[in-house]
ChimeraX commands (.cxc) that place a marker at each C-alpha (Angstrom):
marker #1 position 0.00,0.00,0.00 radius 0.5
marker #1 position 3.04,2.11,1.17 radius 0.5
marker #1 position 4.30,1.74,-2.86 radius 0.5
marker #1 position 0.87,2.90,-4.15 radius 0.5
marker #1 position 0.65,6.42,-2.02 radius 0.5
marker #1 position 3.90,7.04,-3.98 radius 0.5
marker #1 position 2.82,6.63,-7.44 radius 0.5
marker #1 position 3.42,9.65,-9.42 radius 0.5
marker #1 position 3.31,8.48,-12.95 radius 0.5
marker #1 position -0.07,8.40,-15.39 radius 0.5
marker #1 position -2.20,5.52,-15.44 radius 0.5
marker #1 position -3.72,5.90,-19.33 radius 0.5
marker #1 position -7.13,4.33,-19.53 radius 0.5
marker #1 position -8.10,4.42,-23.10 radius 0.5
marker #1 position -11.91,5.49,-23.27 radius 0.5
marker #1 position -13.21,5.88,-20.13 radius 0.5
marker #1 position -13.92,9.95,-19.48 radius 0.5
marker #1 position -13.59,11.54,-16.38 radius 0.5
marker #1 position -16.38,10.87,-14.33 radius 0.5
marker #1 position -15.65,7.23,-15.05 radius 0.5
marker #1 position -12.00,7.14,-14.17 radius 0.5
marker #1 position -12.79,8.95,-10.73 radius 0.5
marker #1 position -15.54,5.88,-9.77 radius 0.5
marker #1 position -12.81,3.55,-10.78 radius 0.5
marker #1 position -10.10,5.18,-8.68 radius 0.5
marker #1 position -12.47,5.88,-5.69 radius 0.5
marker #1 position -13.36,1.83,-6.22 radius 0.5
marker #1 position -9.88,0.97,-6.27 radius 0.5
marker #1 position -8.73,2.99,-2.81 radius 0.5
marker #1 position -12.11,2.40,-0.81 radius 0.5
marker #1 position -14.28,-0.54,-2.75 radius 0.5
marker #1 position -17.35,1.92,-2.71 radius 0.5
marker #1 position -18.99,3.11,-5.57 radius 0.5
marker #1 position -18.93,7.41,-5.84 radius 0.5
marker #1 position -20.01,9.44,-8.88 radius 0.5
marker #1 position -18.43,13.08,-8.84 radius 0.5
marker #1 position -21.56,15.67,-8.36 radius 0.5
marker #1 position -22.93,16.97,-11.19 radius 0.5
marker #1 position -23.63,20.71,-10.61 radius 0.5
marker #1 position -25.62,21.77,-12.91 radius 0.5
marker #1 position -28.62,18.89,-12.78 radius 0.5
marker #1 position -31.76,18.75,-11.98 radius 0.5
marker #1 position -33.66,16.43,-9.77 radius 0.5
marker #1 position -35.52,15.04,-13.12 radius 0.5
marker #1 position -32.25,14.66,-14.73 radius 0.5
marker #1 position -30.22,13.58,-11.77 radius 0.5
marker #1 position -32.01,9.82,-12.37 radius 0.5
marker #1 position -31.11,9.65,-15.97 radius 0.5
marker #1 position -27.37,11.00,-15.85 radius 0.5
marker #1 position -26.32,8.96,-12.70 radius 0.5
marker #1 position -27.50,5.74,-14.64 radius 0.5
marker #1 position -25.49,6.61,-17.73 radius 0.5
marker #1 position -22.51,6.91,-14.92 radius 0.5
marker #1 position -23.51,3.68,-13.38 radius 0.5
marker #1 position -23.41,2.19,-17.16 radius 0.5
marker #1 position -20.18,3.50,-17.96 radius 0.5
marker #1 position -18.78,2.49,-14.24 radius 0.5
marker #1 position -20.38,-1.27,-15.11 radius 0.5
marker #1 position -19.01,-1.21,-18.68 radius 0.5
marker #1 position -15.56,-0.37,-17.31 radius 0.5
marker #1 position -15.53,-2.79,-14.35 radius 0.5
marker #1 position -16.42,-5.23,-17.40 radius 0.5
marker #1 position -13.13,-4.45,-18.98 radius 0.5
marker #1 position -11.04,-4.70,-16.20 radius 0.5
marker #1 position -12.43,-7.37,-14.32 radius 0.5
marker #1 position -13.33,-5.32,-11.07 radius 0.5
marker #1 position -16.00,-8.18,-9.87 radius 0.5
marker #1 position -17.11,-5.99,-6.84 radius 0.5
marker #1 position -17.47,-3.04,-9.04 radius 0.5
marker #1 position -20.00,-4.55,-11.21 radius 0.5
marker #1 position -21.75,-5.53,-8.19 radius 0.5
marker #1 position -22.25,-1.95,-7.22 radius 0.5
marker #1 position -22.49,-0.49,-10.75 radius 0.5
marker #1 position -25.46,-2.85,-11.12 radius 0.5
marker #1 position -27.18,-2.27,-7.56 radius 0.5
marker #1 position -26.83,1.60,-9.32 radius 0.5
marker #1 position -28.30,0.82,-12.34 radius 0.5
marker #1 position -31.17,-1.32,-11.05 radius 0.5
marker #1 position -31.77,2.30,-9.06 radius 0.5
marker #1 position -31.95,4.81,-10.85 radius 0.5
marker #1 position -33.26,2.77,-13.61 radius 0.5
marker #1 position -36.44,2.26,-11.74 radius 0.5
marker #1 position -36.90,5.88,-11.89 radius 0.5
marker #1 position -37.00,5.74,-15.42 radius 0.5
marker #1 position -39.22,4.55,-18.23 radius 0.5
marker #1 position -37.91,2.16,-21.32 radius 0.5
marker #1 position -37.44,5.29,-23.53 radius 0.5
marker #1 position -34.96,7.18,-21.55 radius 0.5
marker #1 position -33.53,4.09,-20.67 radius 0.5
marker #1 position -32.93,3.01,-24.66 radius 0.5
marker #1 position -31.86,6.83,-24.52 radius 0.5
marker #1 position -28.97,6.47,-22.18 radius 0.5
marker #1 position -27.61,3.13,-23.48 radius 0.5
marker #1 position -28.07,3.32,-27.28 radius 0.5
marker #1 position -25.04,5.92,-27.93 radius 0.5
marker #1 position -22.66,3.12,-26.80 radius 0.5
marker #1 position -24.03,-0.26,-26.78 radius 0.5
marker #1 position -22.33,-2.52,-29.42 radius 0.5
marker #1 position -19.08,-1.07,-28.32 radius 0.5
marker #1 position -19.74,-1.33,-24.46 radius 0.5
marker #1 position -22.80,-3.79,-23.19 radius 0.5
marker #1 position -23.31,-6.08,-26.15 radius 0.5
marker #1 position -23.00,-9.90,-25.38 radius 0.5
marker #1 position -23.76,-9.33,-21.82 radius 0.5
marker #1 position -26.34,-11.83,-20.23 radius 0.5
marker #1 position -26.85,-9.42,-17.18 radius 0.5
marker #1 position -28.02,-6.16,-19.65 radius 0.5
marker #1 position -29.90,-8.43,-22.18 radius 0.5
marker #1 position -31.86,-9.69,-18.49 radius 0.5
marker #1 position -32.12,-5.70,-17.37 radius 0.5
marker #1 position -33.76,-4.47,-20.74 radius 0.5
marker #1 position -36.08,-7.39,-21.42 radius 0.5
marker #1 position -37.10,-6.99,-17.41 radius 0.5
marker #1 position -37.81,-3.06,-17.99 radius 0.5
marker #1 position -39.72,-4.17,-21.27 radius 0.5
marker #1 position -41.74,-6.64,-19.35 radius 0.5
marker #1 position -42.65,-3.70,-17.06 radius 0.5
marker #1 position -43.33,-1.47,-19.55 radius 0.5
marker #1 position -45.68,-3.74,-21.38 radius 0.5
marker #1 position -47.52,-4.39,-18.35 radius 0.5
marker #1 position -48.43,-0.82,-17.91 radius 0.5
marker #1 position -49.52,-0.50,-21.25 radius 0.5
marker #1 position -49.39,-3.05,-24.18 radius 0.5
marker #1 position -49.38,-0.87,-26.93 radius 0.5
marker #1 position -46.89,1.20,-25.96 radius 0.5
marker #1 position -44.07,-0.11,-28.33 radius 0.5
marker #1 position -46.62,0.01,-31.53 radius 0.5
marker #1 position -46.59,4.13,-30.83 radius 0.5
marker #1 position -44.22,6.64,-30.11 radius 0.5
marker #1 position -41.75,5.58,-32.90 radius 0.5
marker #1 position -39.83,3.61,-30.35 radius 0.5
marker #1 position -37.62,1.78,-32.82 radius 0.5
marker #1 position -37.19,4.98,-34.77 radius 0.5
marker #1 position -34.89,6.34,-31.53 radius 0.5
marker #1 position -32.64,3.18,-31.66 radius 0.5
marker #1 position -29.92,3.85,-34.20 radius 0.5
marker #1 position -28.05,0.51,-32.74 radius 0.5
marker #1 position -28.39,-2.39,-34.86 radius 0.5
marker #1 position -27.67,-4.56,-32.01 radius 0.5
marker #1 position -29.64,-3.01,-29.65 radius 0.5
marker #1 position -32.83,-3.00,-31.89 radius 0.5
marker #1 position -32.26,-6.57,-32.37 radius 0.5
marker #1 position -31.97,-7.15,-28.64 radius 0.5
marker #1 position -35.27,-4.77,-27.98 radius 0.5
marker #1 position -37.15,-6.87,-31.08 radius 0.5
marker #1 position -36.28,-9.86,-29.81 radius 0.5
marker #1 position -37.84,-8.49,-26.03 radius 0.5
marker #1 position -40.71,-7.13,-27.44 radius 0.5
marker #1 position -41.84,-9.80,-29.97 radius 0.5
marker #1 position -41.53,-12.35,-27.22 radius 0.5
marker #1 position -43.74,-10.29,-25.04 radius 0.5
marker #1 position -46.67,-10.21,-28.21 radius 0.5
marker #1 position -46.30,-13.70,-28.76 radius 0.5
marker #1 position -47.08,-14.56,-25.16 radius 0.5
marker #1 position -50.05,-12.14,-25.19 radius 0.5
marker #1 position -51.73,-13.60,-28.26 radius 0.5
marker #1 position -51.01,-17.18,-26.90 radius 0.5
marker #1 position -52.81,-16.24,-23.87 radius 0.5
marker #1 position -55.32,-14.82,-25.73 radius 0.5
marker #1 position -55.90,-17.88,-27.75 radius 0.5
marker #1 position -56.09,-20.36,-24.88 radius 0.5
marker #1 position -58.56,-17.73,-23.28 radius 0.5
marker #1 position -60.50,-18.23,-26.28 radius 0.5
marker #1 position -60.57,-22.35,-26.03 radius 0.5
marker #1 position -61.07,-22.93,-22.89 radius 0.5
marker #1 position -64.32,-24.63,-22.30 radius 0.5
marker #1 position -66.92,-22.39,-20.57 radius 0.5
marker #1 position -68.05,-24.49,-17.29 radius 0.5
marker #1 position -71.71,-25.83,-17.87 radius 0.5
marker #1 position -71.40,-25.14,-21.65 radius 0.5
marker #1 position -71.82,-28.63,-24.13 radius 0.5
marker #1 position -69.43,-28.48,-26.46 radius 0.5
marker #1 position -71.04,-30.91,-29.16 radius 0.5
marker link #1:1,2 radius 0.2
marker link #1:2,3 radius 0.2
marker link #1:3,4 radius 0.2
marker link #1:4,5 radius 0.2
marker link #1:5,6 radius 0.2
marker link #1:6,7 radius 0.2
marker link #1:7,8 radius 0.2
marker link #1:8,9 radius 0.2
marker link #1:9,10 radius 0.2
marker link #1:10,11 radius 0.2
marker link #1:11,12 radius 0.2
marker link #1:12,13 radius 0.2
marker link #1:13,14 radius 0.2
marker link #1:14,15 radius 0.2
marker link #1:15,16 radius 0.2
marker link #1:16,17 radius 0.2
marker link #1:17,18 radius 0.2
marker link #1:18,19 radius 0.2
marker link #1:19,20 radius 0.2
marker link #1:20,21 radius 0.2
marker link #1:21,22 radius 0.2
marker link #1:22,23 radius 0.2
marker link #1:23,24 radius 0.2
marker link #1:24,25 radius 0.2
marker link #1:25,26 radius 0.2
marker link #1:26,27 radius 0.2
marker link #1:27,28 radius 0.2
marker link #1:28,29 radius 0.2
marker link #1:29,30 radius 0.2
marker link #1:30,31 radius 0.2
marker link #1:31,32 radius 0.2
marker link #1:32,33 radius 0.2
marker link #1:33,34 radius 0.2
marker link #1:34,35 radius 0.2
marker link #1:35,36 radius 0.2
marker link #1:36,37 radius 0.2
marker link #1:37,38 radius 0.2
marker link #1:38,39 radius 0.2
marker link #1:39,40 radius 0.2
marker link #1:40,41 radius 0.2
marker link #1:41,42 radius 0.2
marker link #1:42,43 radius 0.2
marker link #1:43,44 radius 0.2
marker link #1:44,45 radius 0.2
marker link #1:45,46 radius 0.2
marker link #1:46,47 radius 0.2
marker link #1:47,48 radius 0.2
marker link #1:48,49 radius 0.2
marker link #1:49,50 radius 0.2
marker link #1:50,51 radius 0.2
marker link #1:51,52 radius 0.2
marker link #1:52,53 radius 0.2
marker link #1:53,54 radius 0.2
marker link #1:54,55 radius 0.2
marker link #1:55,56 radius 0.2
marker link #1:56,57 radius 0.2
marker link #1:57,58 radius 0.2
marker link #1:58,59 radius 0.2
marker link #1:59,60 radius 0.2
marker link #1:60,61 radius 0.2
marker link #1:61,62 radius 0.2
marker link #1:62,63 radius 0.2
marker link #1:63,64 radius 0.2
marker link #1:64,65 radius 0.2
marker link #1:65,66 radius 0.2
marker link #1:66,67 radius 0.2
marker link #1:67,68 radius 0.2
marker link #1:68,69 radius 0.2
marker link #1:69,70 radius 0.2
marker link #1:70,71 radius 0.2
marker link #1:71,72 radius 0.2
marker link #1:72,73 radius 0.2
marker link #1:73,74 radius 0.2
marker link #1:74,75 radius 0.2
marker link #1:75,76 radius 0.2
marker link #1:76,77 radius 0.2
marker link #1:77,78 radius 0.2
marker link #1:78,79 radius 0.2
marker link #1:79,80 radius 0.2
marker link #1:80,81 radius 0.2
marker link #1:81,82 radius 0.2
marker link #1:82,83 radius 0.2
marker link #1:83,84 radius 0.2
marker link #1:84,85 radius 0.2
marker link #1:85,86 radius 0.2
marker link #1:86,87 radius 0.2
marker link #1:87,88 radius 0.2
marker link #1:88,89 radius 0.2
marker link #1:89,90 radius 0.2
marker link #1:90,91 radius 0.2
marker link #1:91,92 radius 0.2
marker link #1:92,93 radius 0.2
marker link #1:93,94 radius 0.2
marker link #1:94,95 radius 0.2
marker link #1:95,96 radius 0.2
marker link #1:96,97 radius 0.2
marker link #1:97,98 radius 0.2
marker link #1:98,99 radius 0.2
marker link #1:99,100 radius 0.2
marker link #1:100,101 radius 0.2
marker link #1:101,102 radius 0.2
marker link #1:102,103 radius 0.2
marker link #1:103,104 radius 0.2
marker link #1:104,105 radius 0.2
marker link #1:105,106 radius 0.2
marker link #1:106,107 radius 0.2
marker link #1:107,108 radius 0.2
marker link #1:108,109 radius 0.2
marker link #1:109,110 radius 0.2
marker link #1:110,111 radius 0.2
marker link #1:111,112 radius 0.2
marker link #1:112,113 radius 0.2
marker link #1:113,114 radius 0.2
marker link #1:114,115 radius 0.2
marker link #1:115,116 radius 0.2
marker link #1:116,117 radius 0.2
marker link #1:117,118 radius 0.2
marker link #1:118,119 radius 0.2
marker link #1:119,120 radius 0.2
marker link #1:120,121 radius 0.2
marker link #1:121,122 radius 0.2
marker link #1:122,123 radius 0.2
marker link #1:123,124 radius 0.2
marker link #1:124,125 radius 0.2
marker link #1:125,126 radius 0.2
marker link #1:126,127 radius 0.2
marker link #1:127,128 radius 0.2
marker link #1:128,129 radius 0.2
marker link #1:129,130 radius 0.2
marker link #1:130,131 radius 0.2
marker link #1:131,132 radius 0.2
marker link #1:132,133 radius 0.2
marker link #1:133,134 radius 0.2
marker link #1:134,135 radius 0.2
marker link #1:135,136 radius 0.2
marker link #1:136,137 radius 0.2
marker link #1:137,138 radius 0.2
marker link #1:138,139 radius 0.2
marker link #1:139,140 radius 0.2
marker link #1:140,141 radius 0.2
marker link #1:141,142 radius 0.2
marker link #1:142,143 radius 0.2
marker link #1:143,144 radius 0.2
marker link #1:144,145 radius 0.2
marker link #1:145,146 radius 0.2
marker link #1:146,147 radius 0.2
marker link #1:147,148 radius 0.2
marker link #1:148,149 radius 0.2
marker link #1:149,150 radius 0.2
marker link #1:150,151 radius 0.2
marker link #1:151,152 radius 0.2
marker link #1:152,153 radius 0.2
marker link #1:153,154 radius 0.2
marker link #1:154,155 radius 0.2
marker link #1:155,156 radius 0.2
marker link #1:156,157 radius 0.2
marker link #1:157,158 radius 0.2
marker link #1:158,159 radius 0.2
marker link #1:159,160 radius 0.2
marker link #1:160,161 radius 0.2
marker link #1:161,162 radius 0.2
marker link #1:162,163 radius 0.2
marker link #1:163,164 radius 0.2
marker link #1:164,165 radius 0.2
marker link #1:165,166 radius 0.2
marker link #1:166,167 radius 0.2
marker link #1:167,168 radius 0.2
marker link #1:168,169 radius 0.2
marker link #1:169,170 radius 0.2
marker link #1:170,171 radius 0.2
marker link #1:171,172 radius 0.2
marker link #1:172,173 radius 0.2
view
């Protein structure tokens, strides 16, 4: 530890900004999870910007195999994504997906769980509101596709066993 306090040279991590590098340094020295404040946000965009951090902090614990830092970059990202809905959520990710979160089990699991939720409320939302027109990521509207037909398939199924299930005290000859 004594040899680490005396460190004066750069550390270069390649593509991780600012606000990024501090959560991994603060990780590395205490094994919390800290954001730097963000002056200038409100509490409506406080949600949205500290998930992109907790993205970016997840993304980069990814990369360099920080195990505990996932764990907390996760916890973040389940909370302050249940502040948000689907489209700010798409929003925050799609900018950086296919170079940062694709193949990943545990985001694939996080989006088709906020789809699920979304549907519930409402199941037309994803026929309005143009929501594949905001994805620009190929593999990100594949992975939201995939969610969403899987979530009209199981509604019409549902809807067709409804529909042929005998009516008690009804003959069916």
């Amino acid at each position: 530890v004594a040899s680490c306090r005396s460190f004066a040279g750069n550390i270069h991590l390649p593509n991780v900004d600012e606000s990024t590098g501090h959560v991994l340094v603060h990780y590395l020295y205490t094994s919390a999870y800290q954001t730097l404040d963000d002056m200038e946000t409100s509490l409506v965009g406080e949600a949205n910007i500290e998930f992109k951090k907790a993205v970016l902090a997840y993304t980069a614990a990814n990369k360099y195999s920080l195990r505990g830092l996932q764990q907390l970059s996760k916890h973040k990202i389940e909370h302050f994504g249940a502040e948000m809905n689907i489209f700010n959520v798409i929003e925050a990710i799609k900018k950086n997906f296919s170079k940062l979160l694709c193949n990943n089990p545990w985001v694939y699991n996080y989006l088709d769980r906020k789809a699920k939720t979304t549907f519930k409320e409402d199941h037309t939302v994803f026929t309005r509101n143009n929501f594949f027109n905001r994805i620009n990521d190929v593999a990100l509207a594949k992975v939201m596709a995939k969610c969403i037909v899987e979530l009209y398939n199981n509604k019409v199924s549902r809807m067709l066993n409804t529909e042929r299930e005998p009516v008690p005290g009804i003959s069916e000859e």
